[in-house]
C-alpha positions as CSV (number, residue, x, y, z in Angstrom):
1,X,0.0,0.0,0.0
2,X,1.0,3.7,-0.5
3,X,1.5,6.0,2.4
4,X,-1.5,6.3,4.3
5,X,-1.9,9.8,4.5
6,X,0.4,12.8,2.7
7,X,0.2,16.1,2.8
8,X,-1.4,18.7,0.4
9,X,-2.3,22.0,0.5
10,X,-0.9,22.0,4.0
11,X,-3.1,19.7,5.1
12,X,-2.6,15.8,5.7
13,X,-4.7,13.8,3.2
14,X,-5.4,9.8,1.6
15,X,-6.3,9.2,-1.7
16,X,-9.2,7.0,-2.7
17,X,-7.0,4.8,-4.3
18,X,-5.7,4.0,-0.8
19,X,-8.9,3.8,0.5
20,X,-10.3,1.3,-2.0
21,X,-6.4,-0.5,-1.7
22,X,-7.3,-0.9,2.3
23,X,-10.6,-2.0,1.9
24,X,-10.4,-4.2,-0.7
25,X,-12.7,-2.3,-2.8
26,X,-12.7,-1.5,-7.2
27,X,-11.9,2.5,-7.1
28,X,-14.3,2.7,-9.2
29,X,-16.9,2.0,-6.4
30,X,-14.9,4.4,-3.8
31,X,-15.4,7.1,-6.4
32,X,-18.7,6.2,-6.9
33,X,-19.9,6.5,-2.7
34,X,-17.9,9.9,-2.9
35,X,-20.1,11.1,-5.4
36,X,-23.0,10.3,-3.9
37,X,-21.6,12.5,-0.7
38,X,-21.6,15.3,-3.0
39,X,-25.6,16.2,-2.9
40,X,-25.8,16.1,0.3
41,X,-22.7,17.7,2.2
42,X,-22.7,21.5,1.9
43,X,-19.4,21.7,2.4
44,X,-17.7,18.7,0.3
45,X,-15.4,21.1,-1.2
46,X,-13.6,21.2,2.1
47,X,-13.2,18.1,2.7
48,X,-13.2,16.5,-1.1
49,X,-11.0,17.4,-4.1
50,X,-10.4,16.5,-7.4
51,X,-7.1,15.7,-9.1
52,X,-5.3,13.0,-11.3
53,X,-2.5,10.5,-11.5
54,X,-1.0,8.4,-13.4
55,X,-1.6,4.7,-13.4
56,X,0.7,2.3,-13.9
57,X,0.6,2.6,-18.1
58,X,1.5,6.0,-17.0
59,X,-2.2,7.6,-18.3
60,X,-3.5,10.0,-15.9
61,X,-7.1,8.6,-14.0
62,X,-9.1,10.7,-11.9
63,X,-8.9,10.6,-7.9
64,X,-9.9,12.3,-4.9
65,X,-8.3,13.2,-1.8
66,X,-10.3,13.6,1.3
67,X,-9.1,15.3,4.8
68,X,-9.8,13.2,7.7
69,X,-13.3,14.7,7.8
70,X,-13.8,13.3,4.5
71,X,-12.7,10.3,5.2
72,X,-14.4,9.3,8.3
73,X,-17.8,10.5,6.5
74,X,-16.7,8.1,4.1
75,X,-15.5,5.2,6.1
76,X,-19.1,5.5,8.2
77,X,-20.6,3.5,5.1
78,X,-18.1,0.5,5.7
79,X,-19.2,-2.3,7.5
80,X,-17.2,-5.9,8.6
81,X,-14.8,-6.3,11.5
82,X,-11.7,-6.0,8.9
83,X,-13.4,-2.8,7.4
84,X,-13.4,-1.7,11.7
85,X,-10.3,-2.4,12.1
86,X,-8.6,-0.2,9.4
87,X,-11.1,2.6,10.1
88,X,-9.4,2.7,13.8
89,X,-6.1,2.4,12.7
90,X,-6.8,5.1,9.8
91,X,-8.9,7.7,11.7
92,X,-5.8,7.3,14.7
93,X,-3.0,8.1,11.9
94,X,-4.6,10.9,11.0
95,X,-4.9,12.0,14.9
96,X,-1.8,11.1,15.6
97,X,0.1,12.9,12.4
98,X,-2.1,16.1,12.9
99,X,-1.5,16.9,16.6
100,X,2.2,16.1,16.0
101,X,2.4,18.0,13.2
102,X,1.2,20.8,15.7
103,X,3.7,20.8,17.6
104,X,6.7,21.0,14.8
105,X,7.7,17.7,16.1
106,X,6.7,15.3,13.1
107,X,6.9,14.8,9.5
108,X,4.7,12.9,7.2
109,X,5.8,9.6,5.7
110,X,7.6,10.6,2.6
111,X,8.5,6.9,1.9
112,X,6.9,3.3,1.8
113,X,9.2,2.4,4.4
114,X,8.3,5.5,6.5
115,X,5.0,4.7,6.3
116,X,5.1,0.6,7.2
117,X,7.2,1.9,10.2
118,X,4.3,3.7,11.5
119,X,1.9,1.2,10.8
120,X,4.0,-1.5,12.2
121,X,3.7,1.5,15.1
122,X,0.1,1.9,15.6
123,X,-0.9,-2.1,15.1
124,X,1.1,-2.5,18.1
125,X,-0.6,0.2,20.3
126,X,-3.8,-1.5,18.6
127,X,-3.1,-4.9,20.0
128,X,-2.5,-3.2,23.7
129,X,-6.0,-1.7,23.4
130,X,-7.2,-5.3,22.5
131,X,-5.9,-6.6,25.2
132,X,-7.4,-3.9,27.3
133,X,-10.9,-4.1,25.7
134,X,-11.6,-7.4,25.5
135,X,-14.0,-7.5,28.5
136,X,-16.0,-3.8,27.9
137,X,-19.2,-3.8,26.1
138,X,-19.4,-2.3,22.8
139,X,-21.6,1.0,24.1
140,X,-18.7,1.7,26.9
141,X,-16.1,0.8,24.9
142,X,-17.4,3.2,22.2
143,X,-17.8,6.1,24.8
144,X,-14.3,5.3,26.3
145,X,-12.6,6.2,22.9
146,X,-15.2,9.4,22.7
147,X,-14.4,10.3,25.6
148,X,-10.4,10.6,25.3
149,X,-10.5,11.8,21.8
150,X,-9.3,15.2,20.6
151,X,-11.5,15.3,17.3
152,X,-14.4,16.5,16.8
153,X,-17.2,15.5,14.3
154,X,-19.9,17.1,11.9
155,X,-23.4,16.8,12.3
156,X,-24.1,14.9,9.9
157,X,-22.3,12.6,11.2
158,X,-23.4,12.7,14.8
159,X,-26.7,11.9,13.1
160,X,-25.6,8.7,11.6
161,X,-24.0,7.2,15.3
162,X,-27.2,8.4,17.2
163,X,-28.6,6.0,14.1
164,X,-26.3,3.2,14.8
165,X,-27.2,3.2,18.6
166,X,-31.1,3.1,17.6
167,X,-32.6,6.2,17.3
168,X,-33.7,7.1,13.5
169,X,-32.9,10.6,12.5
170,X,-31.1,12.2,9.5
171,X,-29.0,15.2,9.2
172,X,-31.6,17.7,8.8
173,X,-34.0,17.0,11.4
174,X,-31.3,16.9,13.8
175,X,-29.8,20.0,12.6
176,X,-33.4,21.2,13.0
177,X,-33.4,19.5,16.4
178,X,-30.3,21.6,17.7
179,X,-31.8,24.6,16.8
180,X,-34.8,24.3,18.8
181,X,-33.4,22.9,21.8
182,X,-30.9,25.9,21.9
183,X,-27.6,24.1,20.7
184,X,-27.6,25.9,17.6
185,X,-28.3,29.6,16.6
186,X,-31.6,29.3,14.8
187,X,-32.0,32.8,13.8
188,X,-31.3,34.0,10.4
189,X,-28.1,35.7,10.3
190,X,-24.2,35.4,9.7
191,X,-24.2,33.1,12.6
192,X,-27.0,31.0,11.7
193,X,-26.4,27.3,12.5
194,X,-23.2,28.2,14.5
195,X,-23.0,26.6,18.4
196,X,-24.8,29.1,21.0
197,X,-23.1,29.9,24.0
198,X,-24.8,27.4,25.5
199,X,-23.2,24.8,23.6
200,X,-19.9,26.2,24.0
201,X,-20.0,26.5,28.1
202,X,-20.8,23.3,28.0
203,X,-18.2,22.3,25.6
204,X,-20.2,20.2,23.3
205,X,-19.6,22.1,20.2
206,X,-17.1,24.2,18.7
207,X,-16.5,26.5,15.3
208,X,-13.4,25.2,12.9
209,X,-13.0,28.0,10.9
210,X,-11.2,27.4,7.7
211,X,-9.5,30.1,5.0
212,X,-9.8,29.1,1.4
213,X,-8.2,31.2,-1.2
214,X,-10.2,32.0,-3.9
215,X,-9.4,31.8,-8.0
216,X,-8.7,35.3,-7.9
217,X,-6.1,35.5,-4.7
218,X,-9.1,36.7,-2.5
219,X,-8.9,34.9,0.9
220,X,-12.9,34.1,2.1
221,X,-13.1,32.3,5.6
222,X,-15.3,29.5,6.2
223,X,-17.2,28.2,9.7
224,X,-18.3,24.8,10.0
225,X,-19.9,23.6,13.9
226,X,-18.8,20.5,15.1
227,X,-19.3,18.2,17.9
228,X,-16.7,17.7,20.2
229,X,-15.8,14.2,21.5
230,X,-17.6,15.3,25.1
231,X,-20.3,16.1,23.0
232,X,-20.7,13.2,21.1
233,X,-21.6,11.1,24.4
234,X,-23.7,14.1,25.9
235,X,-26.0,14.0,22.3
236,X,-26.0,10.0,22.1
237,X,-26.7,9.3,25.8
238,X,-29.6,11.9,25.5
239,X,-31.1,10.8,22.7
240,X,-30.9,7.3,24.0
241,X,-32.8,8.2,27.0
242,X,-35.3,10.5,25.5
243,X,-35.8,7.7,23.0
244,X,-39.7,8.3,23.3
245,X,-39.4,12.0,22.3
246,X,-40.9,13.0,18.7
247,X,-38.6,15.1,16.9
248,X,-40.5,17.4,14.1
């Protein structure tokens, strides 16, 4: 496999043609779930782009490099104990390279060898969690990892764990949801959708801002909210036991 993750644009990255390498999938088909993101993501271009390179004939094929956001919103739709596995050990490179890289202390695998030294890294801190795990249930053993994690998530994709530990709602309602409830700014304004104070005191949410820079040299800054690790647990666990409430 290629290195896992590289950086671009200042920012550390995978390809889909390491994503469909790792999980045994036809690139085609990685391509083809990306796309599908597109409609639906309002801010794909931030986590998404567009580029080519050569295959081995040397003719240039299109591919897609994703940030970690993109890739975990991705990765979400994989299912199988192997496809777990290398979502854990992906999603911690990316955690692990981007707070090192933070602190000036770390560079990005340049080389094949680079990069099996780090995997060869991780699977061993990997089997030291196994051992550690092996008797917690999968709910505490999900809010365990929550819990100690420095990354935070978007809604959308808050909505699909609240999903996965039984409550049905999709991105807009419970965007729609947070509004109401006071988690999110609901009026109509510059800071429509951002966290409320509320939401920040209690350190649930928080605003990543991003700068793009525009065709023309123009610098436009973008806000996204996101849900911190704290908050994940905060939103599932009350979900979970306000099960019975109707969310319109």
């Amino acid at each position: 496999m290629n290195e896992l993750v590289i950086m671009k644009n200042q920012e550390a990255v995978t390809s889909s043609l390491n994503v469909a390498e790792g999980f045994e999938k036809q690139h085609a088909h990685v391509m083809r779930d990306i796309q599908m993101l597109k409609g639906d993501v309002s801010n794909f271009g931030e986590m998404f782009m567009e580029a080519t390179e050569p295959d081995t004939y040397g003719r240039e094929r299109k591919v897609i490099y994703m940030n970690r956001d993109g890739f975990t919103l991705l990765a979400m739709g994989f299912t199988g104990k192997k496809a777990l596995q290398f979502k854990l050990k992906y999603i911690e490179a990316f955690n692990k390279m981007e707070h090192q890289i933070k602190q000036n202390d770390f560079q990005i695998p340049q080389t094949r060898a680079e990069a099996l030294r780090l995997a060869a890294d991780l699977e061993e801190e990997n089997q030291l969690l196994k051992i550690k795990n092996t008797e917690m249930q999968p709910k505490a053993l999900f809010a365990d990892a929550v819990k100690g994690s420095h990354t935070s998530i978007l809604v959308g994709e808050l909505a699909k764990l609240i999903n996965q530990n039984g409550v049905e709602i999709g991105q807009n309602r419970l965007f729609k949801w947070l509004r109401k409830n006071g988690y999110l700014i609901a009026k109509k304004s510059e800071s429509y959708n951002m966290p409320t104070q509320k939401s920040m005191d209690l350190e649930i949410m928080e605003i990543k801002e991003r700068s793009i820079v525009n065709g023309d040299e123009s610098t436009r800054i973008t806000r996204t909210p996101k849900v911190t690790g704290k908050g994940q647990i905060y939103f599932i666990n009350k979900f979970i036991s306000e099960s019975q409430l109707v969310l319109v």
